[in-house]
C-alpha positions in Angstrom: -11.8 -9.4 -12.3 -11.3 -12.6 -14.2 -13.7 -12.9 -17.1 -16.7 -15.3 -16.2 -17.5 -16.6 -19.8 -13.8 -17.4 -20.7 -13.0 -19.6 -16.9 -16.3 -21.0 -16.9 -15.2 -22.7 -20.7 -11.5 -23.5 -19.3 -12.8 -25.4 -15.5 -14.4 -27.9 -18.3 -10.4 -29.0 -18.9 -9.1 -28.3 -15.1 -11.4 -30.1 -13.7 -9.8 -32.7 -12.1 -12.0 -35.9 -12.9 -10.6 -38.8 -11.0 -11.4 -37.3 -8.0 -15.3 -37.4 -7.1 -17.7 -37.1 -3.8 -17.0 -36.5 -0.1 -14.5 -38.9 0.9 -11.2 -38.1 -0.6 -8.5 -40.1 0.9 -4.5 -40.2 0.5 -4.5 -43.1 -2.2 -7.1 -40.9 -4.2 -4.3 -38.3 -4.8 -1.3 -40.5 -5.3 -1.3 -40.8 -8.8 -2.0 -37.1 -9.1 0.7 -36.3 -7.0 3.3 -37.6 -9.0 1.5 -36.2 -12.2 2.2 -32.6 -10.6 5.9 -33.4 -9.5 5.3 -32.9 -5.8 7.8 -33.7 -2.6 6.8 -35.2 0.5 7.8 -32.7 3.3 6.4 -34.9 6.0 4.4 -37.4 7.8 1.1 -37.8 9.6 0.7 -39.3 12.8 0.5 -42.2 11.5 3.4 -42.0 9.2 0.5 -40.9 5.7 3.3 -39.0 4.0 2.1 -35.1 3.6 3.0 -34.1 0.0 3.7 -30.0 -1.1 4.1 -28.6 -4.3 5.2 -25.3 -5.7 4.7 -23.3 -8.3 5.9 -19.9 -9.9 8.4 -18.1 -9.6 7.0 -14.5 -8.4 8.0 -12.4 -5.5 4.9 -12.6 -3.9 4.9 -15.4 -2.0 0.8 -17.6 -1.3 0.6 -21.0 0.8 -2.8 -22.9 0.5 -3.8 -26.1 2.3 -6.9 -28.3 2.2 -8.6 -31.2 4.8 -7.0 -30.2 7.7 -10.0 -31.6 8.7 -10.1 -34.8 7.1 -13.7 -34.8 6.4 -13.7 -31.4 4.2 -12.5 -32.6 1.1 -14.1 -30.1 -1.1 -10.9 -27.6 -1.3 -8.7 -30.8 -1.9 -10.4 -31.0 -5.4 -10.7 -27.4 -5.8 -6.9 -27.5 -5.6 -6.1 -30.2 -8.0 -8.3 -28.4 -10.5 -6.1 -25.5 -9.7 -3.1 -27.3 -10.2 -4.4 -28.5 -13.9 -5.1 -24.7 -14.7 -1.6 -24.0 -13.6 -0.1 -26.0 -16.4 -2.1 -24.1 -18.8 0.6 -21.3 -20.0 -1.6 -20.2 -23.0 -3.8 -18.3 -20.5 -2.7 -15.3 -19.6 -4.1 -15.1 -16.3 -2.1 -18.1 -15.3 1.0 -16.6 -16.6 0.7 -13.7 -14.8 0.1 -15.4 -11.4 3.0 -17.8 -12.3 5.2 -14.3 -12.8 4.0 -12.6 -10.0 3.7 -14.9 -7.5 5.4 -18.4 -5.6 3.0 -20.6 -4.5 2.9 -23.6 -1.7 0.3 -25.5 -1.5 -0.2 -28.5 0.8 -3.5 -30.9 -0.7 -3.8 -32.7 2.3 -2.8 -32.1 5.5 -4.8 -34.7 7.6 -4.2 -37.9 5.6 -5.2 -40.0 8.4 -8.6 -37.9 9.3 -9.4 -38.0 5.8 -9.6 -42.5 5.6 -11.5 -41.9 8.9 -13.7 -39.3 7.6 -13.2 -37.3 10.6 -12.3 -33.5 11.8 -9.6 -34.7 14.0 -6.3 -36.3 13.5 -5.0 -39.9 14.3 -4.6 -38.6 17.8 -7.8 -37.2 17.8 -6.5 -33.4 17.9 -8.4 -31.1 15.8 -5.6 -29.0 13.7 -7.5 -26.3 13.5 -7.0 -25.6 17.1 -3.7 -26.8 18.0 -2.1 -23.7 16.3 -0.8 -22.8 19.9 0.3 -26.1 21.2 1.6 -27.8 18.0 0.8 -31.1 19.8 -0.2 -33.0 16.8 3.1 -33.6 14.0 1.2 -32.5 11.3 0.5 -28.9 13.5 4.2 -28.6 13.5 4.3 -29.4 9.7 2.1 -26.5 8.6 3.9 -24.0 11.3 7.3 -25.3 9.8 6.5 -24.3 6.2 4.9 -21.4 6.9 7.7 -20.2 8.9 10.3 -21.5 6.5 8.3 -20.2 3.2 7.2 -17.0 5.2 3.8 -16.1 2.7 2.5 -13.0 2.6 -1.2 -14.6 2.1 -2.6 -17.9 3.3 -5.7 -19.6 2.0 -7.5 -22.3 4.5 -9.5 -24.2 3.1 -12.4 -25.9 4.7 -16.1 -27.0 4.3 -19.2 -26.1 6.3 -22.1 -27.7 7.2 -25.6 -27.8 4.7 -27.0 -26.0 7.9 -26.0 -22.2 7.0 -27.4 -19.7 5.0 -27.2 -16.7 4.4 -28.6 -14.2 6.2 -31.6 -12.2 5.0 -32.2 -14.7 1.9 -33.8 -18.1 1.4 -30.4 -19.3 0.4 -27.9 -21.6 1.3 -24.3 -20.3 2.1 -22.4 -22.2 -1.0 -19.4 -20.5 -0.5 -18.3 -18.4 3.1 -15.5 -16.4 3.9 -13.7 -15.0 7.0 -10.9 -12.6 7.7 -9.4 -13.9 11.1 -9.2 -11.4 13.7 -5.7 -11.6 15.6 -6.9 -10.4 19.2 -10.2 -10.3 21.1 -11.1 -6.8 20.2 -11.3 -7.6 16.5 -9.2 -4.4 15.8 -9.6 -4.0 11.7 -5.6 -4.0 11.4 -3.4 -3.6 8.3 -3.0 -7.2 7.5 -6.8 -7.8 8.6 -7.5 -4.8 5.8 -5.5 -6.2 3.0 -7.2 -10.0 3.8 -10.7 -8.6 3.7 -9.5 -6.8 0.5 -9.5 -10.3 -1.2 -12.4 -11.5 0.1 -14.5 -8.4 -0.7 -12.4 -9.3 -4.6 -13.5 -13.1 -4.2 -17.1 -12.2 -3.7 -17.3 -9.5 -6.2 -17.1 -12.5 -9.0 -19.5 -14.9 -6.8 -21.9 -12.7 -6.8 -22.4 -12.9 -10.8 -22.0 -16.1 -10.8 -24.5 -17.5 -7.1 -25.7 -14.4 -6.4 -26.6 -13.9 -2.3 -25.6 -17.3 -2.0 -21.8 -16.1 -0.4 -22.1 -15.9 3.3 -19.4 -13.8 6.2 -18.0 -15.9 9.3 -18.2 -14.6 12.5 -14.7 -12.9 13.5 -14.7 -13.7 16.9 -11.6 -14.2 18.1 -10.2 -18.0 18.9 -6.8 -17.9 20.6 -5.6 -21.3 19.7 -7.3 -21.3 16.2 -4.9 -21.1 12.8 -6.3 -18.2 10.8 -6.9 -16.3 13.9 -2.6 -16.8 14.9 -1.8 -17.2 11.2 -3.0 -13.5 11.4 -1.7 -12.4 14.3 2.1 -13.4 13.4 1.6 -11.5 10.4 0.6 -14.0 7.7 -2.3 -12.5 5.7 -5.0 -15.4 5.7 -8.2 -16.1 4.7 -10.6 -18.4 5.2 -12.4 -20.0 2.6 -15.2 -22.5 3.4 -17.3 -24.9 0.9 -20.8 -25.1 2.0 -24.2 -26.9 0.0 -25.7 -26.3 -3.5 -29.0 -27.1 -4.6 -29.2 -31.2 -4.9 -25.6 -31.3 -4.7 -24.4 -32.9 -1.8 -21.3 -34.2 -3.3 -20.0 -30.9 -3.7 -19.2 -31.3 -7.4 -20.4 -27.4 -8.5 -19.3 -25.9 -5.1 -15.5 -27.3 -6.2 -16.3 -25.3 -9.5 -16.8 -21.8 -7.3 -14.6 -23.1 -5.2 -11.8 -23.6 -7.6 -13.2 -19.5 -9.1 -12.7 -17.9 -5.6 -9.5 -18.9 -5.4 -8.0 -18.3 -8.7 -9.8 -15.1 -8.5 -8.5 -14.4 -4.6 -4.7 -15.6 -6.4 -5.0 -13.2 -9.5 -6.1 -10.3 -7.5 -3.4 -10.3 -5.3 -1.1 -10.4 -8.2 -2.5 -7.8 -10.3 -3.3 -5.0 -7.7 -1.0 -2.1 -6.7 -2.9 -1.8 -2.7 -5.4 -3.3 -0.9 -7.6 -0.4 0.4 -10.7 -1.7 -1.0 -12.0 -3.7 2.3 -15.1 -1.8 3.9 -17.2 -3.7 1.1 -15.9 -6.7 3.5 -18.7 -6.0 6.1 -21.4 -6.0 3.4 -21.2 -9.7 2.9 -24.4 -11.3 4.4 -23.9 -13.1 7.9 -23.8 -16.6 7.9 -27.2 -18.1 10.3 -27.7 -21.8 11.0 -31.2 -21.9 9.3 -31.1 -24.9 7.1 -32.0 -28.4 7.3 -31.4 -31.0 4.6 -34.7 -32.3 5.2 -37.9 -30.8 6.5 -41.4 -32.8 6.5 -44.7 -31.1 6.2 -48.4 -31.7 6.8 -51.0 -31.7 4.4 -51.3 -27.5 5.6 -48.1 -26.9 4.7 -47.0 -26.7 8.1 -43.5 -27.9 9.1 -43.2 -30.6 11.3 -39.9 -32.7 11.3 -36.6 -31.5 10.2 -33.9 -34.1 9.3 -30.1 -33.6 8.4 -27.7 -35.9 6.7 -24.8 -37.3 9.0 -22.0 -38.6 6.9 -19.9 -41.7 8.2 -17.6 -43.8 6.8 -18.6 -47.4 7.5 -17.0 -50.5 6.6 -15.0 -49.1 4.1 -17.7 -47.2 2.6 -19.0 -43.8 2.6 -22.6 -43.6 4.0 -25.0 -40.9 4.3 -28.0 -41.6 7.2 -30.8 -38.8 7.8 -31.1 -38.4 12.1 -34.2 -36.6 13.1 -32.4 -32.8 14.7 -35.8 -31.2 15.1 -39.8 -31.3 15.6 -42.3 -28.4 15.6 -40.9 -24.6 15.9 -39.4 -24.7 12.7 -40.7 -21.2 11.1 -37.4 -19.8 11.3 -35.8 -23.0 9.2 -35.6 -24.0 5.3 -35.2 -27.3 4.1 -32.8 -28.2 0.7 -35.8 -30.4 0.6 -39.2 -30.9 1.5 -41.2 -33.6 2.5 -45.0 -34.6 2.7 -45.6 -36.3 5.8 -48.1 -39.4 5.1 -50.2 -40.2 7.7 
């Protein structure tokens, strides 16, 4: 396991300042692109070049992507400040991934979702279900690389919504993870063993750092999702998804664990001789819609009126509007706030 005390003083220099908040669009990343000597292997729909990068020169071979939903930007930051750590040769963690491993990473798949602030692409196609039909270009993008590069592990990485926690706790889920399933059964296969090996890694150093605040995915099976045919082809891949942090809704210290689950995930698959350590896997807490960003009580104490945030991108800026979800029957919720109703 990495040592907690030593990353924690490094992410102060990785971080990756310039970028900041929700929206992260194309022209935030420019200039870093051509700071970490990337190549445009594509286009988006609407002709948003799609940059990759590569580093190390290791056998093993790791792609990673971010905002293939344009709107979950927080593993787009994570990976910059990834990309600064992996110009740092004096660590010997880095050097050791750098030996071991090749990696591809693609910062942002869905250029043109990403000015919009939407899931979807240009042609309103949601990426992470078009894994079968490869209607949208930037589909086809991903499924060319990944067939051309041919990893033996996969990160996705996405955000969730402030409305999970995790199961059994009064905690948000900050960080979730999920080892696809390739067929309906869910069959705990090889590949499925060895991606759940990571995770159970991943979580092993979450846990000292936001402990039972790291939350499991469902593994239900979705036959035109990535992951789930990423898996199936034979492409280890796991899922990583950025979810809320007390008071901070632009994601600033869920980047930081973030940016640790990965480098962790990356170092462990470079530094172990198997991966037969996965039953710890199923201990991971369930994820459970039980949150609301916003719940307003009486003078009892009782809750009332639950509110969450919907995030928009209007007029060329990024707004955040509370929408009433909820009223009464709300035992079963927490709120990341709470509100004294006047009346």
């Amino acid at each position: 396991m990495i040592n907690i005390p030593h990353i924690e003083n490094k992410y102060k220099h990785y971080k990756e300042d310039t970028l900041f908040g929700r929206w992260i669009v194309f022209s935030d990343i420019l200039p870093l692109l051509k700071i970490h000597n990337t190549q445009q292997i594509g286009v988006s729909e609407n002709n948003t070049p799609i940059y990759g990068v590569k580093f190390g020169t290791g056998k093993i071979k790791i792609l990673i992507w971010s905002q293939m939903h344009g709107n979950e930007s927080t593993g787009t930051k994570a990976l910059f400040d990834l990309f600064n750590a992996l110009k740092d040769t004096q660590n010997p963690i880095i050097t050791t991934i750098l030996k071991e491993c090749t990696l591809y990473c693609i910062p942002m798949l869905n250029p043109d979702g990403a000015l919009a602030y939407t899931r979807v692409n240009a042609n309103n196609i949601d990426l992470n279900r078009d894994a079968v039909a490869k209607k949208a270009t930037e589909s086809r993008l991903l499924r060319s690389v990944l067939d051309t590069f041919n990893p033996q592990f996969c990160f996705n990485l996405h955000d969730q919504r402030t409305i999970f926690g995790v199961e059994g706790t009064k905690n948000p889920a900050t960080i979730s993870f999920l080892a696809p399933s390739e067929e309906e059964t869910r069959a705990i296969t090889n590949g499925r063993k060895q991606t759940m090996d990571v995770i159970v890694a991943m979580n092993n150093l979450l846990q000292k750092i936001i402990p039972n605040q790291v939350g499991r995915y469902t593994d239900e099976f979705y036959p035109t999702a990535t992951g789930d045919n990423f898996q199936k082809l034979g492409y280890n891949t796991i899922l990583i998804e950025a979810g809320h942090y007390k008071d901070d809704y632009d994601r600033e210290e869920v980047r930081k664990f973030n940016f640790y689950a990965l480098l962790q995930g990356i170092y462990h698959i470079a530094t172990v001789k198997n991966f037969n350590n996965y039953q710890p896997y199923f201990e991971i807490p369930n994820n459970v819609k039980n949150f609301y960003d916003v719940i307003y009580v009486n003078n009892q104490s009782e809750k009332e009126i639950a509110y969450q945030y919907e995030n928009k991108v209007i007029n060329g800026e990024f707004k955040s509007v509370l929408k009433k979800q909820n009223e009464k029957n709300l035992s079963f919720y927490f709120g990341h706030a709470y509100v004294l109703k006047k009346k």
